[in-house]
C-alpha positions in Angstrom: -1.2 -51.3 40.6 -0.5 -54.8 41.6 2.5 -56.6 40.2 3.8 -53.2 38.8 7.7 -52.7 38.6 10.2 -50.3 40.1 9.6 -47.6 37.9 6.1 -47.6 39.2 6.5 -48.7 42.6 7.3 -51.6 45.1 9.3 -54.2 42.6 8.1 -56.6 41.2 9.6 -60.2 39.8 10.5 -58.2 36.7 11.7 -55.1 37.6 14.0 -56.9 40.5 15.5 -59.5 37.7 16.2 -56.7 35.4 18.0 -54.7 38.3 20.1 -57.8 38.8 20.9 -58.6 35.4 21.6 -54.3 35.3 24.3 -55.1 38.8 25.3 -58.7 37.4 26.2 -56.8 33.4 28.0 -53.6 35.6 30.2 -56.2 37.9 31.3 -58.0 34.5 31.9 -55.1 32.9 34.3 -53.4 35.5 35.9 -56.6 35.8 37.1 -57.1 32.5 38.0 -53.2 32.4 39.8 -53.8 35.5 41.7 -57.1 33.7 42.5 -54.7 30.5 44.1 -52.2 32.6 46.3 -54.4 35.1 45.9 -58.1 33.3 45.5 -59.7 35.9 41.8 -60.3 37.9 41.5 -57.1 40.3 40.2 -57.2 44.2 36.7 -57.9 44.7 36.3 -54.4 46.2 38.2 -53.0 43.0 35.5 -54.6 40.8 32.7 -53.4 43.0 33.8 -49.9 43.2 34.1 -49.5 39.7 30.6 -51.0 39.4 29.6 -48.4 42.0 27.9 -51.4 43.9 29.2 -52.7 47.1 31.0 -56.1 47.6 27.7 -57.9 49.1 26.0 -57.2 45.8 29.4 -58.7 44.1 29.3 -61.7 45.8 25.4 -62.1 45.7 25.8 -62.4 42.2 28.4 -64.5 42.0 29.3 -67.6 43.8 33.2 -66.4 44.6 36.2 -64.6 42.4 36.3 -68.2 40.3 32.9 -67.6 39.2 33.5 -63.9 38.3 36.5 -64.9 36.2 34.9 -67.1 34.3 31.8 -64.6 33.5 34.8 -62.0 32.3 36.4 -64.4 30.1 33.5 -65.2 28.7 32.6 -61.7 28.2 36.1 -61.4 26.6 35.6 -64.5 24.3 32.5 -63.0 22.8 34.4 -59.2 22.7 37.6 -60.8 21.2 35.2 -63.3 18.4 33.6 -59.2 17.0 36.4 -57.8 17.4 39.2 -60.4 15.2 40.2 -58.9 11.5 38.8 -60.9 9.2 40.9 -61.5 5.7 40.9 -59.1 3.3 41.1 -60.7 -0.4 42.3 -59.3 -3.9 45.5 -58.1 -3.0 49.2 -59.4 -2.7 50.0 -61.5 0.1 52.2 -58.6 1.7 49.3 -56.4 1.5 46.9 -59.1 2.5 48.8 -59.8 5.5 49.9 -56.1 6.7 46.5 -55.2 7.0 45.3 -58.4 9.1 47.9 -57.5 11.7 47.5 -54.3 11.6 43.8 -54.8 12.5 44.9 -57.4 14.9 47.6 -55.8 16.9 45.5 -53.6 19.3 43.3 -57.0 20.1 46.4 -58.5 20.8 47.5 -56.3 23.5 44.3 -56.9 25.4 44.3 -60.8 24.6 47.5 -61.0 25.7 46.7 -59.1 28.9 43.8 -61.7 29.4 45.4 -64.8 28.6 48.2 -64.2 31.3 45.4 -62.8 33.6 43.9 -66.8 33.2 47.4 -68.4 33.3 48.0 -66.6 36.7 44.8 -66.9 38.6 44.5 -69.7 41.4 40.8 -69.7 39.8 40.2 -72.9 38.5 38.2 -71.9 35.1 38.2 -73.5 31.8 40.5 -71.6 29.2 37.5 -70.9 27.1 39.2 -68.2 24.8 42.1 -70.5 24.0 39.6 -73.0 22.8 37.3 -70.3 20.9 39.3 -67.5 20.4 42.7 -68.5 19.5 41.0 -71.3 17.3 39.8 -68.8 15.2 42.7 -66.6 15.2 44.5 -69.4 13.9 42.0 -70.5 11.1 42.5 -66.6 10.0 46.5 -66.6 9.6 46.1 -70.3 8.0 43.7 -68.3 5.4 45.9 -65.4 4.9 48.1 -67.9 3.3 45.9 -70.3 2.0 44.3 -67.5 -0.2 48.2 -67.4 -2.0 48.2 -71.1 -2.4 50.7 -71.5 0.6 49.0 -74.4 2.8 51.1 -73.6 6.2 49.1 -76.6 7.5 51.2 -79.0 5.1 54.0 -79.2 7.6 52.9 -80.1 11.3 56.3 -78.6 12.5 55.4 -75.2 10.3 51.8 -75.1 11.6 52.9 -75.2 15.1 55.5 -72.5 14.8 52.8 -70.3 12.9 50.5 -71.1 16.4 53.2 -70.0 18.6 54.2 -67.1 17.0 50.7 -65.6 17.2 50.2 -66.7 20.2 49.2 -63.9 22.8 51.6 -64.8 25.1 54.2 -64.4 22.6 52.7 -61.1 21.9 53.7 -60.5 25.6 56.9 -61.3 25.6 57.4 -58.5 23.1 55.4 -55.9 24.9 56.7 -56.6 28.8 59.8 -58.6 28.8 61.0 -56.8 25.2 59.4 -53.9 25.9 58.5 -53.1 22.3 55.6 -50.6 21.3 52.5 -52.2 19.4 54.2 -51.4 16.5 57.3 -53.1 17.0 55.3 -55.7 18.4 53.1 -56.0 15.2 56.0 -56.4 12.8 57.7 -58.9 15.1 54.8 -61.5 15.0 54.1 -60.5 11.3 57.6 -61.2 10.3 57.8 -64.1 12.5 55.1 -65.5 10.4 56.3 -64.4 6.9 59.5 -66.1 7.9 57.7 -69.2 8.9 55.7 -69.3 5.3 58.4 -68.9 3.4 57.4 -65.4 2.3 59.9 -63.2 3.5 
């Protein structure tokens, strides 16, 4: 049959765009694995052999390493967006804010991992998660707060202390040069920001 696709066939427009958007979704994929793992943006080789596709296919789907960076961050952004705690209300602040970094602290290790991953790359690529991402991880720890009628935001020196001290690079700090568990890392940040609010 005319037209028909690969699972009938010779390809067709379809069946070919589906079998690039298939290679283009496997490349993305192994790269951000690949990022998790080392945080930092693997060989182009590296990407395609985890992708089981070689390094023509790679760079017939995308322009140069830049462009794959920035299609991993973005896959990262929208990963890191379903994947932040949200707040939990009805309980004491202690409780209220245990729980959020609790649920936040294994998102942190990979954020952290892909934030420095950005900050080291010769790629010239927009910081999209800092603008998305840590936006909204911010907005959360403000409402952790807010929900106790604490407004961290009514001191600019106090909100930006609160912003650095759940910032992920801060998180690395405490995982590579302090070489503290997740754990340890958790109650660091946590306490950093109970300190900060007054709480502790």
């Amino acid at each position: 049959m005319l037209g028909a696709d690969s699972e009938a066939g010779t390809p067709g427009p379809d069946g070919r765009h589906r079998r690039r958007e298939r290679s283009r979704a496997l490349i993305v994929d192994s790269a951000l694995a690949l990022l998790h793992e080392h945080g930092r943006l693997p060989s182009a080789r590296a990407v395609a052999e985890r992708a089981g596709l070689t390094e023509r296919t790679l760079f017939n789907l995308f322009e140069d390493k830049d462009a794959l960076m920035l299609a991993a961050l973005s896959a990262f952004r929208q990963e890191a967006l379903a994947r932040m705690p949200t707040v939990e209300q009805g309980c004491a602040l202690q409780e209220r804010v245990r729980r959020f970094f609790e649920a936040l602290a294994p998102l942190m290790d990979d954020y952290a991992r892909m934030r420095w991953a950005a900050a080291t790359s010769s790629a010239e690529v927009p910081d999209l998660e800092r603008r998305v991402v840590l936006r909204t991880l911010h907005r959360r720890v403000f409402e952790l707060f807010e929900l106790s009628g604490t407004d961290l935001r009514a001191s600019p020196v106090t909100a930006a202390a609160v912003r650095a001290a759940v910032d992920p690079l801060t998180w690395r700090i405490y995982r590579v040069q302090q070489r503290l568990s997740i754990s340890a890392s958790r109650d660091a940040m946590m306490n950093s920001v109970l300190a900060l609010s007054g709480a502790r």
